[in-house]
C-alpha positions as a printed Julia matrix, in Angstrom:
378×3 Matrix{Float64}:
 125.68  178.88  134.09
 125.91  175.92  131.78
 123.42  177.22  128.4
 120.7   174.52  128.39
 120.53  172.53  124.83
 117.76  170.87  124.54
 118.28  167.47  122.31
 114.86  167.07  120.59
 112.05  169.67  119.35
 110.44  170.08  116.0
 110.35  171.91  112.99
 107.19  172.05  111.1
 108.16  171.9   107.05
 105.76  174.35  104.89
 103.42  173.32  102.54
 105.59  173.27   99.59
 109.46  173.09  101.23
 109.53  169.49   99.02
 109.01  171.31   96.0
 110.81  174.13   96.65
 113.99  172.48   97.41
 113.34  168.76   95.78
 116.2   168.03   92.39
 114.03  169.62   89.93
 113.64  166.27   87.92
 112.25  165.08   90.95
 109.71  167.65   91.23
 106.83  165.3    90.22
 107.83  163.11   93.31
 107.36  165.81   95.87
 105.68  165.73   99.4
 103.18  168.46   99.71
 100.32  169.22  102.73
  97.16  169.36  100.95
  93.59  170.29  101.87
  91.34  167.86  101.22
  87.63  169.04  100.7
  86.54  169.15  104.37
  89.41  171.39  104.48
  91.82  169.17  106.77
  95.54  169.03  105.45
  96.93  165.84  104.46
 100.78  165.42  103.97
 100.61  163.91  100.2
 102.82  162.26   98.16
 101.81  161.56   94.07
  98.27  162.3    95.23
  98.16  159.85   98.08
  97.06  160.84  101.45
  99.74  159.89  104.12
  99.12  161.38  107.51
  97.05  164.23  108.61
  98.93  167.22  109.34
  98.04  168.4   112.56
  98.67  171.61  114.67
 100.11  170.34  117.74
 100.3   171.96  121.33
 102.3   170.44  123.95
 100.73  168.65  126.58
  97.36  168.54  125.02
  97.42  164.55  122.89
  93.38  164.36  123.1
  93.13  166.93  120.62
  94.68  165.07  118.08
  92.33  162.37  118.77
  89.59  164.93  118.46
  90.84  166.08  115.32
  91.05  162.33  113.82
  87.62  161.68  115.5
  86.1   164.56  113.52
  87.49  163.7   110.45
  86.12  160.4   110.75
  82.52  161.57  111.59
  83.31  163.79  108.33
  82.69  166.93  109.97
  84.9   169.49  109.63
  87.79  170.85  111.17
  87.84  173.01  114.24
  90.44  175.27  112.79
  92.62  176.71  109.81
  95.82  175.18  109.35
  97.41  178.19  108.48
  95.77  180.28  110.73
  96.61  177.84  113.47
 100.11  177.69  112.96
 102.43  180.01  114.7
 105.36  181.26  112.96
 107.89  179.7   115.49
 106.78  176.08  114.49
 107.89  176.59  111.09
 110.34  180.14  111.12
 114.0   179.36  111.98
 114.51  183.48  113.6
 111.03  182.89  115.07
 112.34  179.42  116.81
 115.64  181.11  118.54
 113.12  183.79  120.53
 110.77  180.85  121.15
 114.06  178.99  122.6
 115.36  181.91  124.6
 111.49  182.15  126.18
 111.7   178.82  127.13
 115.4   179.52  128.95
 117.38  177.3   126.45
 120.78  178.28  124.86
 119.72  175.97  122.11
 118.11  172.95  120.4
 118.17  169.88  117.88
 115.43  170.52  115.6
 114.2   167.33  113.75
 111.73  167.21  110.88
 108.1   166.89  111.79
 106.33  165.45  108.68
 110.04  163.64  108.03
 108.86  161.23  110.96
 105.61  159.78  108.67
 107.22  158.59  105.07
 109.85  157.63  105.17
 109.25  153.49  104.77
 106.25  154.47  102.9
 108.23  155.71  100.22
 110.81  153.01  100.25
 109.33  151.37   97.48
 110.82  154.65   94.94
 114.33  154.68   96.37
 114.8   158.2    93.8
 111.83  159.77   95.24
 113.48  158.72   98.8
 116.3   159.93   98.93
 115.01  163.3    96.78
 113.1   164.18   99.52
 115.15  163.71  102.3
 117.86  165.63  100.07
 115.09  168.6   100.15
 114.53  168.75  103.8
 118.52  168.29  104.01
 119.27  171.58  101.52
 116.53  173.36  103.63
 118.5   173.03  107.09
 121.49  174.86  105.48
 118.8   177.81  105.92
 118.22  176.43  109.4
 121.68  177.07  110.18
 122.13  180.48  108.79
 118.99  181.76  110.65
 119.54  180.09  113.64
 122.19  182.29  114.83
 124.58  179.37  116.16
 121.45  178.2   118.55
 119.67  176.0   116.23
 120.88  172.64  115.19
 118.65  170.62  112.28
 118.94  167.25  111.8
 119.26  165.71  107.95
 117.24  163.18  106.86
 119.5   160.13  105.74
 119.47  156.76  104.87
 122.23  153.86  104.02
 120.66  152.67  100.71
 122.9   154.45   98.5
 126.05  154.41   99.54
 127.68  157.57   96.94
 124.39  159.89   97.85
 124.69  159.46  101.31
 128.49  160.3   101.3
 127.57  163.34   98.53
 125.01  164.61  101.74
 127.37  164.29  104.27
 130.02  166.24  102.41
 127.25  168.81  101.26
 125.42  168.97  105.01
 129.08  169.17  106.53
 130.02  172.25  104.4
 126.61  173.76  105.79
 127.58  173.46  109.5
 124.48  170.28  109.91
 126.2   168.09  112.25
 123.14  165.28  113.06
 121.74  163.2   110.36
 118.53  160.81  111.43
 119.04  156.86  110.04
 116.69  154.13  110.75
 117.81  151.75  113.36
 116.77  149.09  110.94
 118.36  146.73  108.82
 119.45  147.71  105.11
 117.42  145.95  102.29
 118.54  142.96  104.58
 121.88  143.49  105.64
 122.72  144.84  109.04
 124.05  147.96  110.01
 127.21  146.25  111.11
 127.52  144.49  107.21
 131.41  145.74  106.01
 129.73  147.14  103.06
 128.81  149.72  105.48
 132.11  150.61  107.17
 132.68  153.51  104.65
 129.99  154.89  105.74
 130.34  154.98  109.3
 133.76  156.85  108.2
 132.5   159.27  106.19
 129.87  159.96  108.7
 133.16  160.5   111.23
 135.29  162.49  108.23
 132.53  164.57  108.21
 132.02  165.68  111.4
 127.88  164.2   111.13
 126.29  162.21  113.87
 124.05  159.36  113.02
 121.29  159.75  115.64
 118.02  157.46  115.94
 114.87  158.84  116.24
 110.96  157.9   116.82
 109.8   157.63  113.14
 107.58  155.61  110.34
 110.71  153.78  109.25
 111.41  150.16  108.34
 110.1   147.73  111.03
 112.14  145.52  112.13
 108.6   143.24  114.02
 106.63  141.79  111.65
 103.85  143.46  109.84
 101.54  140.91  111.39
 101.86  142.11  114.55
 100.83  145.51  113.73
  96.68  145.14  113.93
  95.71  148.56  114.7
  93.14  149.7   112.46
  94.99  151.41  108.78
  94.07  155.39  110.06
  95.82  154.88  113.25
  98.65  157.41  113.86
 100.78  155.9   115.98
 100.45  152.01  116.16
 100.15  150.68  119.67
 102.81  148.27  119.51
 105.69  150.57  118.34
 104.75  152.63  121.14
 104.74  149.88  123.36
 108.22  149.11  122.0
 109.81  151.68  121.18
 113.03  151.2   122.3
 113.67  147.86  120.9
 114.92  149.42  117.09
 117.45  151.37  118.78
 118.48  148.89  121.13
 118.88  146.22  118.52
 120.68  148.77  116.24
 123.42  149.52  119.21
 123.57  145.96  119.87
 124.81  145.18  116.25
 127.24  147.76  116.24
 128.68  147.16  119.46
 128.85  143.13  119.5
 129.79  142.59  115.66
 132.67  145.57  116.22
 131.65  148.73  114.45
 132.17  150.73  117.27
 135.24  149.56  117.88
 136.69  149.63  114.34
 135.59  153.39  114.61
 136.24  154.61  118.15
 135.41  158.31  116.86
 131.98  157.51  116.39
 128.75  158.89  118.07
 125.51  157.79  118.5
 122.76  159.38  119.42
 119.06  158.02  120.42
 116.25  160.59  120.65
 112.7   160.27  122.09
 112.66  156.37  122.01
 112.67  156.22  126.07
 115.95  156.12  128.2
 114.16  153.86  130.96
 115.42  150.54  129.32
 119.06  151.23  129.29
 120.1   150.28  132.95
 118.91  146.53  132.19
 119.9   146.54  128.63
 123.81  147.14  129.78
 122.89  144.37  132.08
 122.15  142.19  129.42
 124.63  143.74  126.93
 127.15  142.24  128.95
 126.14  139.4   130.15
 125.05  137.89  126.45
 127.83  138.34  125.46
 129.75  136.69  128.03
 127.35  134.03  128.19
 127.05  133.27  124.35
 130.78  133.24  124.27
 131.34  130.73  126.31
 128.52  128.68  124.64
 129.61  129.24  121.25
 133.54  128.73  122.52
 134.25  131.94  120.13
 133.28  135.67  120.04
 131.07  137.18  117.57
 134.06  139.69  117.21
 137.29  140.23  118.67
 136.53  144.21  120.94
 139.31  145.56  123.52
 136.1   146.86  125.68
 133.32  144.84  127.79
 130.14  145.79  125.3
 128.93  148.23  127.67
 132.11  150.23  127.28
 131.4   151.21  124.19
 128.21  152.1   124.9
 129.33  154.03  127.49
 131.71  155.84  125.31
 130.16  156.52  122.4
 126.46  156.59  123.05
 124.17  159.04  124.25
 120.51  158.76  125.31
 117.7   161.68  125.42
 115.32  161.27  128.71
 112.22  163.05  129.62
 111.43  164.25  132.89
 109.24  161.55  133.95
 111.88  158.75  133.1
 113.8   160.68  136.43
 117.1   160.76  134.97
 118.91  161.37  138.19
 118.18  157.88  139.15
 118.9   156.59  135.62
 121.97  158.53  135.79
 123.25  156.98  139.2
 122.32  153.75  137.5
 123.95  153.99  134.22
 126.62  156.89  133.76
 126.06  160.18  132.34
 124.81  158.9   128.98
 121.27  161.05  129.0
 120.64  164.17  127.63
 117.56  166.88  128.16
 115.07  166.92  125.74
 111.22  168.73  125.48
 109.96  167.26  121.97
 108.53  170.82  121.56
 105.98  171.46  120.1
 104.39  167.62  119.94
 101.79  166.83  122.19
 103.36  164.32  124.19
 106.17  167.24  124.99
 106.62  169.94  126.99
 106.95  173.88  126.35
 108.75  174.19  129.96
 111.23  171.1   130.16
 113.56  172.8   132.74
 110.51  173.25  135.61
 109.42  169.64  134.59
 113.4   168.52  135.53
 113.66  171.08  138.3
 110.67  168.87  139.74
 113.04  166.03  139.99
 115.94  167.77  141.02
 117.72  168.12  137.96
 119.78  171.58  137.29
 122.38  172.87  134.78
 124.63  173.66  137.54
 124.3   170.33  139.45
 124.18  168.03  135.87
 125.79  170.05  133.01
 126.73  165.94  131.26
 122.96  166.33  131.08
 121.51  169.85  130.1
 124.69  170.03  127.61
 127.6   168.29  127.5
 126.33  165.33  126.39
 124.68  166.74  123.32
 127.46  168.58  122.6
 129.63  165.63  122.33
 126.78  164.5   118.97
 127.13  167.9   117.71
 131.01  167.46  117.48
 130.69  165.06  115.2
């Protein structure tokens, strides 16, 4: 039987990982989770309140609402953070028994309070990148624990060209083989800018998969359209949208030839939707044929129809309710399972909610392993 790796849960970061791992001149500029005085924990940063840090059970969204709703009625919260936390949210060892309960021979484990700050603390580039490094030295641990069933993700971005290659070489040496980047422009150049190409070779020399993921990262819609009222979690429109960022971001690398300069390169896309792939090959394709012809010249010289490379080096998660059979018949094996355990909007029994559709390790193993293998290869 093909073992089951599931492409996207969580790991909760403690109060004080930051700190604990953070340069120590950087110390200072550490993220923290902080009780305020109603007793509801707030993931800080120099004293500023960022997010609420919420206890999350799968399948049940409304009670983060509830939990917002209270604080905003200032009454207090139902629970203790602490107490409400079990140790498998948090506790690498505690994670692989949590994994084998839930049938899985393993899973990508992104950061959970890494999804709120990051373009919130674009502003200090140092304190950036030092936190991301501290989440990053803390996976090494994720690894060792894990016991070859557990694969972090590191916390990366393209703004500095020699710490991100100093990451890759340290998270390589480590056995982290994913690294989340923004699908966003880079203080306004384009992923596909040349100044970039050494990057997208160290992340092959490596053996470190950029992958895309949901997160509070550089917009690429303006701020204007973003009218939700300032304590909103999750603003409707990136919701709404979600797949745009990554389907811009593959778009640039395909059309303006990063992907083909660098044939050994993966992508990977992770809880932004699958459902918008089938037309967006459609249209991959077909811009560029029609654009060519319009502009009497290609925006860059490939061997491969767009979609090709797509094809080849890109791989898609898909929940249960996106049906990725059909997708699948549609598209190509491109998808990959995935339960966003232990966030609300997930699931804490992803191969019944497939089953339900059809979907098997036997009759797909492209989908329940392969394909996430093929990111974890680097």
């Amino acid at each position: 039987m093909t073992a089951v790796i599931d492409s996207d849960q969580h790991l909760f970061e403690t109060r004080t990982l930051w700190a604990d791992h953070i340069e120590p001149s950087f110390r200072d500029q550490a993220l923290a989770i902080v009780d305020d005085e109603l007793g509801y924990p707030w993931l800080t940063w120099q004293g500023q309140r960022l997010d609420l840090a919420d206890v999350q059970m799968p399948g049940d969204t409304a009670a983060v609402g509830r939990c917002r709703q209270r604080y905003r009625q200032h009454l207090p919260p139902e629970y203790s953070y602490d107490d409400a936390l079990p140790a498998h949210y948090w506790e690498p060892s505690a994670r692989v028994l949590q994994v084998d309960e839930m049938g899985l021979g393993g899973a990508v484990l992104f950061p959970n309070y890494g999804l709120l700050w990051e373009r919130r603390l674009s502003e200090s580039l140092g304190a950036l990148t030092a936190n991301m490094a501290a989440w990053n030295r803390w996976c090494a641990t994720v690894v060792a624990d894990g016991a070859g069933r557990l694969h972090p993700v590191a916390h990366l971005t393209l703004r500095d060209a020699e710490w991100l290659e100093a990451q890759l070489s340290a998270l390589s040496a480590t056995g982290v083989r994913l690294g989340m980047i923004a699908p966003a422009a880079v203080d306004g150049r384009p992923l596909s800018h040349p100044d970039h190409d050494r990057l997208w070779a160290a992340f092959i020399e490596h053996g470190v998969t950029p992958v895309f993921h949901v997160a509070d990262q550089p917009r690429i819609l303006d701020d204007a359209f973003y009218a939700d009222a300032a304590d909103s979690f999750v603003p409707t429109l990136e919701s709404i949208f979600l797949w745009v960022p990554p389907a811009v971001a593959t778009t640039d690398l395909i059309v303006n030839g990063v992907l083909d300069r660098h044939p050994e390169l993966r992508i990977g896309i992770v809880e932004l939707s699958s459902i918008w792939v089938p037309q967006f090959l459609m249209m991959l394709d077909g811009g560029w044929d029609f654009t060519s012809a319009l502009n009497g010249r290609v925006p860059a010289d490939l061997e491969l129809r767009p979609s090709q490379y797509f094809h080849r080096q890109v791989r898609v998660s898909s929940f249960s309710y996106e049906q990725p059979a059909r997708l699948t018949a549609k598209s190509g094996d491109l998808f990959m399972c995935c339960s966003d355990y232990p966030h609300s909007e997930g699931t804490a029994t992803p191969l019944e909610d497939y089953g339900r559709d059809g979907g098997s390790p036997e009759s797909a193993p492209g989908f329940f392993h392969d394909n996430v293998a093929t990111l974890l290869a680097g």
